[in-house]
DRENGUMAR-433703 format. One record per residue: residue number from 1; x, z, y of N, C-alpha, C in turn; residue in three letters. Coordinates in steps of 0.1 Angstrom, whole numbers, plus 5000, padded with zeros to 4 digits. Last residue first. Layout:
BEGIN
<pt><n>NUM</n><n_xx>X</n_xx><n_zz>Z</n_zz><n_yy>Y</n_yy><ca_xx>X</ca_xx><ca_zz>Z</ca_zz><ca_yy>Y</ca_yy><c_xx>X</c_xx><c_zz>Z</c_zz><c_yy>Y</c_yy><res>ALA</res></pt>
...
// end
This chain:
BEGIN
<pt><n>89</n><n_xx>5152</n_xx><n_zz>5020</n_zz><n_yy>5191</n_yy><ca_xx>5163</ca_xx><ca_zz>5014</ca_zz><ca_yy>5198</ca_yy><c_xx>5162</c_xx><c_zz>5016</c_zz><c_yy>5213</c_yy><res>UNK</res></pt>
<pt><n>88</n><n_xx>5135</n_xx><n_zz>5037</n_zz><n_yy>5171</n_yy><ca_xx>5130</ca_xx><ca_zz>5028</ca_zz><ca_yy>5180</ca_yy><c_xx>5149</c_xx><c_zz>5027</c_zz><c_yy>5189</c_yy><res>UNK</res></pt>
<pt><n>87</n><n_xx>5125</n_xx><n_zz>5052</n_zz><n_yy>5145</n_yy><ca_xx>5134</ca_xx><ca_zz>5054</ca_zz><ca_yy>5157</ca_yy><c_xx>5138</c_xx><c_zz>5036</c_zz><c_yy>5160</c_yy><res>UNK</res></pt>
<pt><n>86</n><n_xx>5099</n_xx><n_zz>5065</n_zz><n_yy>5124</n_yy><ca_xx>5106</ca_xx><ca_zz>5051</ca_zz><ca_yy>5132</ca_yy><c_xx>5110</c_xx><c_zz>5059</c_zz><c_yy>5141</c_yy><res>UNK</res></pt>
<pt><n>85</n><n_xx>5094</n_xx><n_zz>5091</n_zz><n_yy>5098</n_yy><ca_xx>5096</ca_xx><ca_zz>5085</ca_zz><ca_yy>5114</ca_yy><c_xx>5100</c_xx><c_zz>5071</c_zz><c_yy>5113</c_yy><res>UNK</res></pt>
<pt><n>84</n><n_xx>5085</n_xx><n_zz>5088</n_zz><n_yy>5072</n_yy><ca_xx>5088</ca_xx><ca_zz>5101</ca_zz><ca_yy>5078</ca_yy><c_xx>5090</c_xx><c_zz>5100</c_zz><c_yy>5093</c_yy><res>UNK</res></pt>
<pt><n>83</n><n_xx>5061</n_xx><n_zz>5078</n_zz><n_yy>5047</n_yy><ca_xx>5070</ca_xx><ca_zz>5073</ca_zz><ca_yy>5059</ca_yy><c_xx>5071</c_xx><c_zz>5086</c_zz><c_yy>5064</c_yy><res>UNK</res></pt>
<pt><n>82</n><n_xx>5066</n_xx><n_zz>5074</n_zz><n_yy>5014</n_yy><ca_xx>5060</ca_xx><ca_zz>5081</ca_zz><ca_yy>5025</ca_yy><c_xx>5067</c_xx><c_zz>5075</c_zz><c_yy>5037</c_yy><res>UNK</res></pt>
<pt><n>81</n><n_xx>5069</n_xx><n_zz>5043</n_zz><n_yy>4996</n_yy><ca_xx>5078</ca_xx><ca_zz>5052</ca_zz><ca_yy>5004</ca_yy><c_xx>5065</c_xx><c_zz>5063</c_zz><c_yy>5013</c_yy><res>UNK</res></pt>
<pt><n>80</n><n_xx>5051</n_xx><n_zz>5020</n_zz><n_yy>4985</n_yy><ca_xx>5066</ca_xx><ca_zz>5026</ca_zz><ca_yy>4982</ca_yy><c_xx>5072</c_xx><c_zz>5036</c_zz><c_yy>4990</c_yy><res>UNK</res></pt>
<pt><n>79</n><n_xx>5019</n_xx><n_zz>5005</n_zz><n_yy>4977</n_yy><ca_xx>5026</ca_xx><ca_zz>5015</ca_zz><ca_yy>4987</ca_yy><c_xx>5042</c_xx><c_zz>5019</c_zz><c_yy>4977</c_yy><res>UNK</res></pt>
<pt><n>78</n><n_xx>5020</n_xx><n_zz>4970</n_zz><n_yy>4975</n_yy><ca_xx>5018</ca_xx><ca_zz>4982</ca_zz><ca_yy>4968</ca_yy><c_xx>5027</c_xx><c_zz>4990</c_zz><c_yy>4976</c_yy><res>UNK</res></pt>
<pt><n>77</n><n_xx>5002</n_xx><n_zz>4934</n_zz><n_yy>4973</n_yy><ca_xx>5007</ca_xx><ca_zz>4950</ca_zz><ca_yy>4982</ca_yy><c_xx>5011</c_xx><c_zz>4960</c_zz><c_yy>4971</c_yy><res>UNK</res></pt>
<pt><n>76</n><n_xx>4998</n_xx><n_zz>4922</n_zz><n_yy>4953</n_yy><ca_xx>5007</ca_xx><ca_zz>4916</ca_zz><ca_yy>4965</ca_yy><c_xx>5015</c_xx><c_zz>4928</c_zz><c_yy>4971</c_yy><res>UNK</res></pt>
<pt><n>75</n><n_xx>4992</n_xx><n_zz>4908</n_zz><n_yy>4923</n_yy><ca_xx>4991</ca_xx><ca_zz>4922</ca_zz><ca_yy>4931</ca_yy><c_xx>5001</c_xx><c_zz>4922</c_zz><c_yy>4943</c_yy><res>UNK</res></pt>
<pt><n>74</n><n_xx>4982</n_xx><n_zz>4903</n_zz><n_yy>4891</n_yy><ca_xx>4975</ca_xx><ca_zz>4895</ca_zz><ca_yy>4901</ca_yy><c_xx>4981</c_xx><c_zz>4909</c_zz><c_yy>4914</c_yy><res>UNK</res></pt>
<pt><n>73</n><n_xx>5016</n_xx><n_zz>4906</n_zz><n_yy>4870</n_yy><ca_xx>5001</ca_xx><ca_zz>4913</ca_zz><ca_yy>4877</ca_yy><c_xx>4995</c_xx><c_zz>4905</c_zz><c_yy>4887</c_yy><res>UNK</res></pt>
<pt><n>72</n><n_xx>5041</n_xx><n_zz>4893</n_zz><n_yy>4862</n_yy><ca_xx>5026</ca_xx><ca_zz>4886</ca_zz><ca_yy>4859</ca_yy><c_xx>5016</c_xx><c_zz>4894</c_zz><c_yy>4862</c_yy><res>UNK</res></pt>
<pt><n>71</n><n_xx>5056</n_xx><n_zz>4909</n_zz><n_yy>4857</n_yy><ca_xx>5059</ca_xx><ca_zz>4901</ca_zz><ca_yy>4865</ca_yy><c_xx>5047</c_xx><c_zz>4891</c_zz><c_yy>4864</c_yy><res>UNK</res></pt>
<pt><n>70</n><n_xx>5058</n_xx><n_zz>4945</n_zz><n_yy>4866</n_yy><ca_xx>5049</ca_xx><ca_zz>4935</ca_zz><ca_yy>4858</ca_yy><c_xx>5049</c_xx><c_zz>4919</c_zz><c_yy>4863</c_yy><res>UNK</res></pt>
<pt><n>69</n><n_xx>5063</n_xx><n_zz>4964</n_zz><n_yy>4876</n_yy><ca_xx>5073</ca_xx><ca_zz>4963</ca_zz><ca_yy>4859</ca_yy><c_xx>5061</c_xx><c_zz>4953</c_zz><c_yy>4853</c_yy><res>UNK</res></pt>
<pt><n>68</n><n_xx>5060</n_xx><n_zz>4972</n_zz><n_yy>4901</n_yy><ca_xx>5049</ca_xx><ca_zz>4982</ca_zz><ca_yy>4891</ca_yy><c_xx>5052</c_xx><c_zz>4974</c_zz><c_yy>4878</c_yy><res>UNK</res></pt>
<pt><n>67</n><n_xx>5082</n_xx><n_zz>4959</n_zz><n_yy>4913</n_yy><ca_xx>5079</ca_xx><ca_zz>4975</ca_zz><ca_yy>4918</ca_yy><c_xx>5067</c_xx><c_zz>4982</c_zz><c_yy>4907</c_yy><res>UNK</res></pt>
<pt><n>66</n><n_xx>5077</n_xx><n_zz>4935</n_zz><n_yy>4908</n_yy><ca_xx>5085</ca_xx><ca_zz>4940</ca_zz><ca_yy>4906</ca_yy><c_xx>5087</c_xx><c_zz>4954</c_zz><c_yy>4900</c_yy><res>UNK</res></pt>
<pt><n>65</n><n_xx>5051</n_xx><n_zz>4926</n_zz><n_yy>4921</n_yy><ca_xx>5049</ca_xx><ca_zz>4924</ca_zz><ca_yy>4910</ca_yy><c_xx>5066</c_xx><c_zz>4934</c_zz><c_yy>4901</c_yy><res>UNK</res></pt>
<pt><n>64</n><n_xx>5061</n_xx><n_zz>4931</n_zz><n_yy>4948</n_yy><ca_xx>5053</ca_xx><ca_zz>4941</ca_zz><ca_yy>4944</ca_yy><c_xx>5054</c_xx><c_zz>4940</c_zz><c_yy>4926</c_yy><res>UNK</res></pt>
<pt><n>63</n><n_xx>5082</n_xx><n_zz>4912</n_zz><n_yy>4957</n_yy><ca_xx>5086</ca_xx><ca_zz>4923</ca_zz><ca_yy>4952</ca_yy><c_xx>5077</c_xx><c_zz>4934</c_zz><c_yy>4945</c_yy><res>UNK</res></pt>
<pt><n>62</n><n_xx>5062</n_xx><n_zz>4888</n_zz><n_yy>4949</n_yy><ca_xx>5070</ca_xx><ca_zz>4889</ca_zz><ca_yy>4937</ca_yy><c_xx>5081</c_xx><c_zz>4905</c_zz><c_yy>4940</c_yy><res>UNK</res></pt>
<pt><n>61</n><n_xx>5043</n_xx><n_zz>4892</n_zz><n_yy>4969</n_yy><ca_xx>5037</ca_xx><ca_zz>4894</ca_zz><ca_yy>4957</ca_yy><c_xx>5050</c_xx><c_zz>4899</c_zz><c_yy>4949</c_yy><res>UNK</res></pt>
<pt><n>60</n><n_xx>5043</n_xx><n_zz>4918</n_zz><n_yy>4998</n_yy><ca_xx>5052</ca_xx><ca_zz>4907</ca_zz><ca_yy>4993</ca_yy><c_xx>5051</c_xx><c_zz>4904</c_zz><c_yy>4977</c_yy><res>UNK</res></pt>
<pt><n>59</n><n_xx>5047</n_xx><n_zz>4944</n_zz><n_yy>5011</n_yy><ca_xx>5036</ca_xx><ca_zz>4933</ca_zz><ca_yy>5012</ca_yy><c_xx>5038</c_xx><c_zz>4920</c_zz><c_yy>5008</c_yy><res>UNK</res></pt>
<pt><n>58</n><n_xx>5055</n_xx><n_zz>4975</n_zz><n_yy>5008</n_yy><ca_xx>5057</ca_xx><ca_zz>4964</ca_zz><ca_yy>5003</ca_yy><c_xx>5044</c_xx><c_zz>4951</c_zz><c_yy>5004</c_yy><res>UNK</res></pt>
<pt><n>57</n><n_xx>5047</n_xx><n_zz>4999</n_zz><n_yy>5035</n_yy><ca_xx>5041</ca_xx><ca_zz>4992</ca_zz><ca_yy>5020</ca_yy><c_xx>5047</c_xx><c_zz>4975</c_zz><c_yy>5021</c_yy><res>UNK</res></pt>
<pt><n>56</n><n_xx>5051</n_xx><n_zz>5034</n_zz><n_yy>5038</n_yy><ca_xx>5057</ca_xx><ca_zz>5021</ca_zz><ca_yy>5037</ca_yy><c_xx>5053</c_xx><c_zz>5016</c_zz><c_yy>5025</c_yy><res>UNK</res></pt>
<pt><n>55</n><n_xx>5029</n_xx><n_zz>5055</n_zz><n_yy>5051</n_yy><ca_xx>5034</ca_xx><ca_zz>5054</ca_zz><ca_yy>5044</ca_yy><c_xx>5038</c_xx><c_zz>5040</c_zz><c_yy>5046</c_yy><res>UNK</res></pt>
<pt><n>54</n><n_xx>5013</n_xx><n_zz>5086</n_zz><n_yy>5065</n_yy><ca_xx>5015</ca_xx><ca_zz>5078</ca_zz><ca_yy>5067</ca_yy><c_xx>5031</c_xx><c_zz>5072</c_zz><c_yy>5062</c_yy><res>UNK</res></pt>
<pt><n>53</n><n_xx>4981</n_xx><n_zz>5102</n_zz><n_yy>5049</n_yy><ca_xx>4996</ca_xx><ca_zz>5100</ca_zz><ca_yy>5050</ca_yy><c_xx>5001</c_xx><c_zz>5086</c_zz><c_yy>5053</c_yy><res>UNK</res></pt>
<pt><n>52</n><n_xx>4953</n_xx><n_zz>5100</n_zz><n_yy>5051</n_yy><ca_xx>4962</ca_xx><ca_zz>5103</ca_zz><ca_yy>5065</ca_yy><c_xx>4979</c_xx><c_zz>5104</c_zz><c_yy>5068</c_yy><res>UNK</res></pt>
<pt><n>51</n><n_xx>4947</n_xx><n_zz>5104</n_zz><n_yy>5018</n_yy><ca_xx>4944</ca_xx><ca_zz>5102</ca_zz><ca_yy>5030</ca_yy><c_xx>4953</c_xx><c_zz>5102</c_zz><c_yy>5040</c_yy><res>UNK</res></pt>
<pt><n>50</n><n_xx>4978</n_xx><n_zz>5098</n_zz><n_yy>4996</n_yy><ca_xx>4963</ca_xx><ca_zz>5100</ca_zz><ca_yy>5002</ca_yy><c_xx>4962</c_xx><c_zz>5099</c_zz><c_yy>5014</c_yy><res>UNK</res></pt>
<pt><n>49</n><n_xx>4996</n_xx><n_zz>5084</n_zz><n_yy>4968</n_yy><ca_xx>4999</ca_xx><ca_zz>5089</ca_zz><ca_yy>4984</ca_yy><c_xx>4981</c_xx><c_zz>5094</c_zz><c_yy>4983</c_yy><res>UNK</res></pt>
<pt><n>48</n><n_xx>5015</n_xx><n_zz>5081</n_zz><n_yy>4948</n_yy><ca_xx>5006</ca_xx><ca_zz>5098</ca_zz><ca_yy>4950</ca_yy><c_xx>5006</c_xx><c_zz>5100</c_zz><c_yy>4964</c_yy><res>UNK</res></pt>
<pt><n>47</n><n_xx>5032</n_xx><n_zz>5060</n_zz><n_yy>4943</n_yy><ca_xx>5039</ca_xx><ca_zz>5072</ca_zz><ca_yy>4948</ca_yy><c_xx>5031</c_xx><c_zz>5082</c_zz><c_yy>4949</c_yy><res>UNK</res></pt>
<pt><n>46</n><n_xx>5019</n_xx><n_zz>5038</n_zz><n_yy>4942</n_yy><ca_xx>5028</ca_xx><ca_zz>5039</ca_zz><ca_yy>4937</ca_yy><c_xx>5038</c_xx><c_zz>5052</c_zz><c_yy>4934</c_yy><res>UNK</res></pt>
<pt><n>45</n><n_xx>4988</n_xx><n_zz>5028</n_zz><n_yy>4945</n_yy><ca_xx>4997</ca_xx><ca_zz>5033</ca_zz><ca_yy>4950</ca_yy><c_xx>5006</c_xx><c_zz>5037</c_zz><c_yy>4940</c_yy><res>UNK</res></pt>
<pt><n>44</n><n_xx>4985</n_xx><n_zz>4988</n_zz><n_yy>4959</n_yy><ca_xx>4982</ca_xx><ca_zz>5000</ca_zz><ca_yy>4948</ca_yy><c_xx>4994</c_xx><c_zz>5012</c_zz><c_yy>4949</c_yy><res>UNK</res></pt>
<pt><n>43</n><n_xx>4965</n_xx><n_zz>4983</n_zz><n_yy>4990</n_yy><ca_xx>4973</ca_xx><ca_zz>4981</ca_zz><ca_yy>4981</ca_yy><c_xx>4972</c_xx><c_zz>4992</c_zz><c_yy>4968</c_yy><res>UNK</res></pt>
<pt><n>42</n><n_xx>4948</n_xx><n_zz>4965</n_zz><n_yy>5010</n_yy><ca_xx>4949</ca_xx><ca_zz>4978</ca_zz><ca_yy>5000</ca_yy><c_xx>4958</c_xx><c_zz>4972</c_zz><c_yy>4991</c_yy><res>UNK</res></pt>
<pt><n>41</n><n_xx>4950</n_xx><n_zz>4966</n_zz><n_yy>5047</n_yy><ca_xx>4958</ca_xx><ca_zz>4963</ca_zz><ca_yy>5036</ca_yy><c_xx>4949</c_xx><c_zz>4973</c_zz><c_yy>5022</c_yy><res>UNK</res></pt>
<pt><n>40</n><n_xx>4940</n_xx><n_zz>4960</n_zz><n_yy>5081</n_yy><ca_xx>4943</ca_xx><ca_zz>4967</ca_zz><ca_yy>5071</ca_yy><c_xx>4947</c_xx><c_zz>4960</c_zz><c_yy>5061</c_yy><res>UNK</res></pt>
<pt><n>39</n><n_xx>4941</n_xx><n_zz>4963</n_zz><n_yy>5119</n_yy><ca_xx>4944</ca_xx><ca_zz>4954</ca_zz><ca_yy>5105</ca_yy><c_xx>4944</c_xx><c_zz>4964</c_zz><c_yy>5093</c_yy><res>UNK</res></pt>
<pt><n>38</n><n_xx>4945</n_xx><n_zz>4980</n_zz><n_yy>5140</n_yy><ca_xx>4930</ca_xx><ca_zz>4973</ca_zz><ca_yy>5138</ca_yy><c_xx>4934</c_xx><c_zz>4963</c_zz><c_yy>5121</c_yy><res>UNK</res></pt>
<pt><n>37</n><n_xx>4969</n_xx><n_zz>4991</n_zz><n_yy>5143</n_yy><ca_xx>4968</ca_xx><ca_zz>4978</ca_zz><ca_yy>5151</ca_yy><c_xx>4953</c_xx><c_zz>4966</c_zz><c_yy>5147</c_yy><res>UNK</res></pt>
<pt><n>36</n><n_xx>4974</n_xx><n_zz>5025</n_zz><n_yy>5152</n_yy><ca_xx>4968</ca_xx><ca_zz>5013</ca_zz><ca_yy>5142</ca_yy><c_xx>4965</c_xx><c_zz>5001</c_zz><c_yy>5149</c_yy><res>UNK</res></pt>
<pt><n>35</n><n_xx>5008</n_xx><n_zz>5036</n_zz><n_yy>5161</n_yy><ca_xx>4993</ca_xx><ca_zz>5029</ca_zz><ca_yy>5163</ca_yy><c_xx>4986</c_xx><c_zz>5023</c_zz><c_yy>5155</c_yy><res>UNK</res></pt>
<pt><n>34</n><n_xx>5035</n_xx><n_zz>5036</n_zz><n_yy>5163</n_yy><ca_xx>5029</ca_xx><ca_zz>5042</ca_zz><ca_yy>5155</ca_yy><c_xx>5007</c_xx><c_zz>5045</c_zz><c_yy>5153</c_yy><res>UNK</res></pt>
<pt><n>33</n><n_xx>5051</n_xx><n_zz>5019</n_zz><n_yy>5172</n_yy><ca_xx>5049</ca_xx><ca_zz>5032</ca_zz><ca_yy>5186</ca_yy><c_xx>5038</c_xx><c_zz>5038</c_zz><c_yy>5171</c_yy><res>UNK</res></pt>
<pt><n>32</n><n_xx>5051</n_xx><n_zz>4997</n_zz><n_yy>5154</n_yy><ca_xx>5065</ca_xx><ca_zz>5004</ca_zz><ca_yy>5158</ca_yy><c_xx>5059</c_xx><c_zz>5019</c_zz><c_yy>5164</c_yy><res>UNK</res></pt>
<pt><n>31</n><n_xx>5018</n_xx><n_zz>4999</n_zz><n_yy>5140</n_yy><ca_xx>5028</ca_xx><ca_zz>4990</ca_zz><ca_yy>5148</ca_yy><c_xx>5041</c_xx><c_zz>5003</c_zz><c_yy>5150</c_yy><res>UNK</res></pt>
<pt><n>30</n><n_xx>4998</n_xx><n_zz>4998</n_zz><n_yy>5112</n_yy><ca_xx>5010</ca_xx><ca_zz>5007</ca_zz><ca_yy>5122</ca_yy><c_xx>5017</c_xx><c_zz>4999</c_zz><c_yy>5128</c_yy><res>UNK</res></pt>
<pt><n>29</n><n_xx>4974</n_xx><n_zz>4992</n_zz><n_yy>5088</n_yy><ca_xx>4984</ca_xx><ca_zz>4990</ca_zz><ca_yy>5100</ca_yy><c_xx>4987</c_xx><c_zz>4995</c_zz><c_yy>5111</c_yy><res>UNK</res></pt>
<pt><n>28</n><n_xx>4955</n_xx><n_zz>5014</n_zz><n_yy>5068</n_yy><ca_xx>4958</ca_xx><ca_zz>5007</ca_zz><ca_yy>5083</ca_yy><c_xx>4970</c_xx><c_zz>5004</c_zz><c_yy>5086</c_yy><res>UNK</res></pt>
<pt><n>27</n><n_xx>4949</n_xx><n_zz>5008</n_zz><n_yy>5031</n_yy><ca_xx>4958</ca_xx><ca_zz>5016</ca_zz><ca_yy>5040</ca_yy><c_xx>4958</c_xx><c_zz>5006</c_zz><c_yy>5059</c_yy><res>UNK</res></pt>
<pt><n>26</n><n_xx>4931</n_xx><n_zz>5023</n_zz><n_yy>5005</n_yy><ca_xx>4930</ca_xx><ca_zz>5011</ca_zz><ca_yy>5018</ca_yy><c_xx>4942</c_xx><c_zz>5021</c_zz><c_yy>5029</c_yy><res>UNK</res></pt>
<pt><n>25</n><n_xx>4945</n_xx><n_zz>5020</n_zz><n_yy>4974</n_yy><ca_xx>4940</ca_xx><ca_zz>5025</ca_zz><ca_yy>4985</ca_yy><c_xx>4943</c_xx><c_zz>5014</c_zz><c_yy>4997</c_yy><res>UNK</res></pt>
<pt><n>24</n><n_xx>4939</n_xx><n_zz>5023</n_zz><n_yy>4943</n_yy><ca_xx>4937</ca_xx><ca_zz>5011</ca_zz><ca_yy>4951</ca_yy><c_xx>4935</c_xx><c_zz>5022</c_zz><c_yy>4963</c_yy><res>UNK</res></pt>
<pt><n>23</n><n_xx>4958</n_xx><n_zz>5040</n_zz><n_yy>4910</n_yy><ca_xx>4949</ca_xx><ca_zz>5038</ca_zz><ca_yy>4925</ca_yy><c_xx>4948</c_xx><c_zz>5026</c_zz><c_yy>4935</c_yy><res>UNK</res></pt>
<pt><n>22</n><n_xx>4948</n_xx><n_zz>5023</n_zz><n_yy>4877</n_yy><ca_xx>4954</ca_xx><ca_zz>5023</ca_zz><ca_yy>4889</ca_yy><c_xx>4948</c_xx><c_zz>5027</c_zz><c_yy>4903</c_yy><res>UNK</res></pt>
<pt><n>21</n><n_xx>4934</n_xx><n_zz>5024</n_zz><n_yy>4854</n_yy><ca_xx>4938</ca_xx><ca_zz>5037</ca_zz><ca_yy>4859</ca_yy><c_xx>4948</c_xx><c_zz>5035</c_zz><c_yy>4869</c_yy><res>UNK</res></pt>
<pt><n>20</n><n_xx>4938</n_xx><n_zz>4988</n_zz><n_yy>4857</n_yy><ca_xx>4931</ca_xx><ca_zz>5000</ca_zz><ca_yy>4847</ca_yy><c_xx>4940</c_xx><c_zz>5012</c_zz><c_yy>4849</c_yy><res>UNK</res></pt>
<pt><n>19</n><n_xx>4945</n_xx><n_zz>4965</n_zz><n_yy>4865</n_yy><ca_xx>4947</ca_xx><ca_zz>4973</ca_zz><ca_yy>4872</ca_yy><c_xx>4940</c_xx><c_zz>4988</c_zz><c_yy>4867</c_yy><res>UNK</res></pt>
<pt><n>18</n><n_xx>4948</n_xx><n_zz>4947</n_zz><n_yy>4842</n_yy><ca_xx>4963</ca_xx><ca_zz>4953</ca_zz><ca_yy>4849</ca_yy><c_xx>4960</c_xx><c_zz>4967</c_zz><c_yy>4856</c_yy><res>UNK</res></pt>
<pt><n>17</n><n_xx>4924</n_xx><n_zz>4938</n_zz><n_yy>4839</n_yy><ca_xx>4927</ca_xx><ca_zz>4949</ca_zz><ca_yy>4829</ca_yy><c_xx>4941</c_xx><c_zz>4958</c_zz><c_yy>4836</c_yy><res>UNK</res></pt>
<pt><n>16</n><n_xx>4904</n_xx><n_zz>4938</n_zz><n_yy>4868</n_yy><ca_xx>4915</ca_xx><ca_zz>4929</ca_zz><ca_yy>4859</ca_yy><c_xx>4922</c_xx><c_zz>4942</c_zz><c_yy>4847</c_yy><res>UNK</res></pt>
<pt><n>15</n><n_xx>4872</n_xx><n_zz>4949</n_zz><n_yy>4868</n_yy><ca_xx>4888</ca_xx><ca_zz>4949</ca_zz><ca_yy>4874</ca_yy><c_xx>4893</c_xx><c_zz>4941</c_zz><c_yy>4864</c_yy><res>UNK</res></pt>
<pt><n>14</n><n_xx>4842</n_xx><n_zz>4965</n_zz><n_yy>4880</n_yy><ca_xx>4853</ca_xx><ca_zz>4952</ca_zz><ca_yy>4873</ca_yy><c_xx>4863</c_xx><c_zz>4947</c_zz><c_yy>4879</c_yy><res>UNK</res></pt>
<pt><n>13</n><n_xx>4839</n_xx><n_zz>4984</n_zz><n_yy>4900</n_yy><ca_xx>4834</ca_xx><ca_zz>4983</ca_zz><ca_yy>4888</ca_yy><c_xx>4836</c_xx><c_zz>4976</c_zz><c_yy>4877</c_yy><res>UNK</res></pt>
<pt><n>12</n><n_xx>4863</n_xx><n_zz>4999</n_zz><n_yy>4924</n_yy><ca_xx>4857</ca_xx><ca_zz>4993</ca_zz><ca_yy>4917</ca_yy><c_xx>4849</c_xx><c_zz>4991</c_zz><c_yy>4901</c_yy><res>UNK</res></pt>
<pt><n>11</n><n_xx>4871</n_xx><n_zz>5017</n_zz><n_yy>4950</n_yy><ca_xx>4865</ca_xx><ca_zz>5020</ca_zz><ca_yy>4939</ca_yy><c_xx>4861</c_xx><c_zz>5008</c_zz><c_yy>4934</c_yy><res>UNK</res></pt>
<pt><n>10</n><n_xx>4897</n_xx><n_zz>5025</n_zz><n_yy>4972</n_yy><ca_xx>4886</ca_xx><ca_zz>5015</ca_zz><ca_yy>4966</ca_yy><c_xx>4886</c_xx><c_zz>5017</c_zz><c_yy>4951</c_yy><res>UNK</res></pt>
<pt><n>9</n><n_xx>4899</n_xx><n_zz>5054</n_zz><n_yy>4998</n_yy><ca_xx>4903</ca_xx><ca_zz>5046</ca_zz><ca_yy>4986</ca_yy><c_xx>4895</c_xx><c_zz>5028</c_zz><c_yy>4980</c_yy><res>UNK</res></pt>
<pt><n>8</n><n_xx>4917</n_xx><n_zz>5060</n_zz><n_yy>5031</n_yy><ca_xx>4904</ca_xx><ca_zz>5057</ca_zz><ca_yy>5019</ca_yy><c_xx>4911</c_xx><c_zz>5051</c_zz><c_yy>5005</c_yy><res>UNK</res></pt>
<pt><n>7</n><n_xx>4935</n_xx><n_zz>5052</n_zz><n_yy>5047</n_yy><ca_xx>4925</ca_xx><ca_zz>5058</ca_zz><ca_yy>5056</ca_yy><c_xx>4915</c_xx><c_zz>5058</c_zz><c_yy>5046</c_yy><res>UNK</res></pt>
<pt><n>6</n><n_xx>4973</n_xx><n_zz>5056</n_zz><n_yy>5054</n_yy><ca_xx>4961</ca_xx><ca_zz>5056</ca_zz><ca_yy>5043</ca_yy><c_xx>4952</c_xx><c_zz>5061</c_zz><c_yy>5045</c_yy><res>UNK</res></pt>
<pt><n>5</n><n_xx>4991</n_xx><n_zz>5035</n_zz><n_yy>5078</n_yy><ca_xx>4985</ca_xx><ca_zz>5053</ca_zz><ca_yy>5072</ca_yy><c_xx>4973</c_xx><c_zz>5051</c_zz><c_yy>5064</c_yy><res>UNK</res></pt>
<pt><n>4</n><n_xx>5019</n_xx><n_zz>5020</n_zz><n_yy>5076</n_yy><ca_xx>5001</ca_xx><ca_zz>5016</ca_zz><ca_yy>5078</ca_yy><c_xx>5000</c_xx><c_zz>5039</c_zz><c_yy>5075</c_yy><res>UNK</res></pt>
<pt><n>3</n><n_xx>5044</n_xx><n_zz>4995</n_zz><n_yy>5080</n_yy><ca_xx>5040</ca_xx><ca_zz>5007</ca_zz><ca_yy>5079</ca_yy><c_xx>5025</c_xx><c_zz>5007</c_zz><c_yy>5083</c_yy><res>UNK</res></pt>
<pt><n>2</n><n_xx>5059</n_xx><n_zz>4966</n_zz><n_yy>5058</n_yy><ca_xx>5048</ca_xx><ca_zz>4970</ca_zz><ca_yy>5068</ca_yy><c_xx>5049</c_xx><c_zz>4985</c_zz><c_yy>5068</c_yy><res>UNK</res></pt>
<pt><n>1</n><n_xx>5079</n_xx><n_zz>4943</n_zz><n_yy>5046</n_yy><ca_xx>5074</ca_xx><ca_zz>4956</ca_zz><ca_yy>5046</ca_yy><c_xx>5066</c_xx><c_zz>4959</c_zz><c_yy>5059</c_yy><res>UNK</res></pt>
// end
């Protein structure tokens, strides 16, 4: 799992049929202190996230392929959770 904040979407013209009326958003990487760490991710969303919400993403094919009831989707990332804080130790 990763934390990132959603900075856009992706629009495509040809897609794999799986991903038909699915959102694709581009989401930044978050380190612990809540920073973007210059890396990004898109994933699909799962939850009705948007812009500047800052959210937990599964980054892992066979839990993603899980999480959207398809064990055969081409799909690695997919957002699961708003994120509400880290508490740090």
């Amino acid at each position: 799992m990763i934390t990132g904040v959603v900075i856009g979407d992706v629009t495509a013209t040809i897609r794999h049929p799986f991903f038909e009326g699915k959102k694709l958003l581009v989401v930044a990487r978050t380190g612990a202190d809540g920073r973007e760490t210059g890396d990004y991710v898109i994933a699909i969303d799962a939850i009705g996230a948007g812009p500047g919400d800052p959210v937990l993403v599964l980054d892992e094919g066979t839990g993603a392929r899980q999480v959207v009831g398809s064990l055969t989707a081409p799909v690695r990332t997919v957002i699961v959770g708003f994120l509400d804080r880290v508490d740090l130790a």
